[in-house]
N, C-alpha and C positions, 0 to 999 in steps of 0.2 A: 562286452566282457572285459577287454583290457584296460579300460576306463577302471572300472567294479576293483579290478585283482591291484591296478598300480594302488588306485586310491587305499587299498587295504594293506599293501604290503609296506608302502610310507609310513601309514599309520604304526606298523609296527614295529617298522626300523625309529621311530619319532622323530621323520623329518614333517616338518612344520612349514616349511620353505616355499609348498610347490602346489600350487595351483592347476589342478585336474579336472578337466572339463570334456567333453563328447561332444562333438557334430558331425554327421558324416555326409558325405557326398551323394548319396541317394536315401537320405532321411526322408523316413516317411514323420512329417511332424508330429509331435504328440503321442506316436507308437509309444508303447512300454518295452520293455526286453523281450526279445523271443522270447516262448515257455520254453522253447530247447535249450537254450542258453543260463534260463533261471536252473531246468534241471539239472542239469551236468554243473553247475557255480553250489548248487546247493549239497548235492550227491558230493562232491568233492569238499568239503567242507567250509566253502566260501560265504561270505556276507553278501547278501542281497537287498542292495540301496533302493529304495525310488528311482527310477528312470523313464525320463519324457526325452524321444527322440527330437533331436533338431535338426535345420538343413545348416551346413555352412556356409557363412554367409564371407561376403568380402569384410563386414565389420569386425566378423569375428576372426577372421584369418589376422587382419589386421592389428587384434593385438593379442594375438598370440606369441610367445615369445621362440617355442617351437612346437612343429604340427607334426605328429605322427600318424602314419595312414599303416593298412594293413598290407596292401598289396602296390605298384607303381601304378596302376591306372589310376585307382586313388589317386595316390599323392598327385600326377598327371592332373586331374578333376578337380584337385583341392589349387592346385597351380593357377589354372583358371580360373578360380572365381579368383585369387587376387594374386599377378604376375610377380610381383614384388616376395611374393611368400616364398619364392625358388629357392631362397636364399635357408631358409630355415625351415623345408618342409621333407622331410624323409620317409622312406617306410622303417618302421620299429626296428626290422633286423639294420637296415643298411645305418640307422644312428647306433645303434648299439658294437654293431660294427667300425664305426669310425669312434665310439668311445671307448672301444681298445687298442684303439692305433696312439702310443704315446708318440707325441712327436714335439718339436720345438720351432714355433710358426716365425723365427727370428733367426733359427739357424739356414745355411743356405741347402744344405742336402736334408734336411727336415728329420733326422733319422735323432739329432738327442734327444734324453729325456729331457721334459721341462719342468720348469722350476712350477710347485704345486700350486695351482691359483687358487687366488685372494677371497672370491666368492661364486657361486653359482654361475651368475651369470657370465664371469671369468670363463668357466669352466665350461660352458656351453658356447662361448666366443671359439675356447680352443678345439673342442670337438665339431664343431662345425667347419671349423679351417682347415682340420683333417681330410676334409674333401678333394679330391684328387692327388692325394697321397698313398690313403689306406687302399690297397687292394681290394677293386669291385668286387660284388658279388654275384654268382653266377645266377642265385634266384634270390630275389629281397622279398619276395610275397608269402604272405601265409595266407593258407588254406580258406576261402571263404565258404561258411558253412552254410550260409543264407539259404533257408527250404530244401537243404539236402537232407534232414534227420538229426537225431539224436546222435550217429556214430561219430556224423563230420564234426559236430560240436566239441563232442569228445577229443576227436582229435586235433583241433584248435585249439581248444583250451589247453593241452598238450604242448602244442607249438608255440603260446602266446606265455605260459607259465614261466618258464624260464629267464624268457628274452626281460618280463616285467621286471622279475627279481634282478636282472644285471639293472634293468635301465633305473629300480630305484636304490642299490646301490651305488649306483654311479653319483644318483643327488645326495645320498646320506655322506659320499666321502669327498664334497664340495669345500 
């Protein structure tokens, strides 16, 4: 689902920039979207893409530039298939949470604003350095709806809606 909503919601901010892709850590291959998932994205007025589930692989960890997971065990799961990813792998709240931590990775108490970077990936250097600055958070998981029903869905999509919209404004204002 949050794959579906970012790609749609870039689209309408018309960033062009950013390459949205889906693999998950217990991908069943080739699966399509839950129907649960299709009906709560459709019921709520969302576009509904073609989608062929994949596993994650180390190639693909590997060139990903950052990896968003739903809940820590994920990201934990996505860590291990390639160690190196530690560096750029989060779950959605706790990135979206350190992309509103302004801070200046040059200053020694870290608390100025910085000066606005150059390009995306600028911008993803500094919110990722954010990392042990910004205030953890006490729960970074959202709600996994997987064979609970139509309601959890719901309320996923609830929980995952928001966090999209900040995280593709975050790229729109790159």
């Amino acid at each position: 689902m949050a794959e579906m909503l970012l790609r749609e919601k870039l689209a309408q901010l018309g960033v062009t920039t950013v390459e949205v892709a889906s693999a998950g850590v217990q991908a069943v291959e080739g699966a399509d979207l839950e129907a649960n998932a299709k009906q709560v994205l459709e019921v709520n007025g969302h576009v509904i893409e073609p989608h062929v589930a994949r596993q994650l692989t180390a190639e693909i960890a590997a060139n990903a530039d950052l990896i968003l997971t739903a809940t820590g065990d994920h990201r934990s799961d996505a860590i291990r298939t390639l160690v190196r990813a530690n560096r750029y792998t989060f779950t959605l709240k706790e990135f979206i949470n350190l992309a509103s931590f302004e801070f200046d990775p040059e200053s020694e108490d870290a608390t100025e604003r910085q000066a606005k970077p150059r390009s995306l990936g600028e911008k993803l250097l500094n919110t990722v350095m954010a990392r042990g600055y910004a205030v953890e958070l006490a729960d970074a998981d959202i709600a996994d709806p997987y064979q609970q029903g139509i309601h959890a869905f719901e309320a996923t999509l609830g929980e995952i809606e928001p966090l999209v919209s900040q995280l593709a404004d975050w790229a729109r204002n790159a």
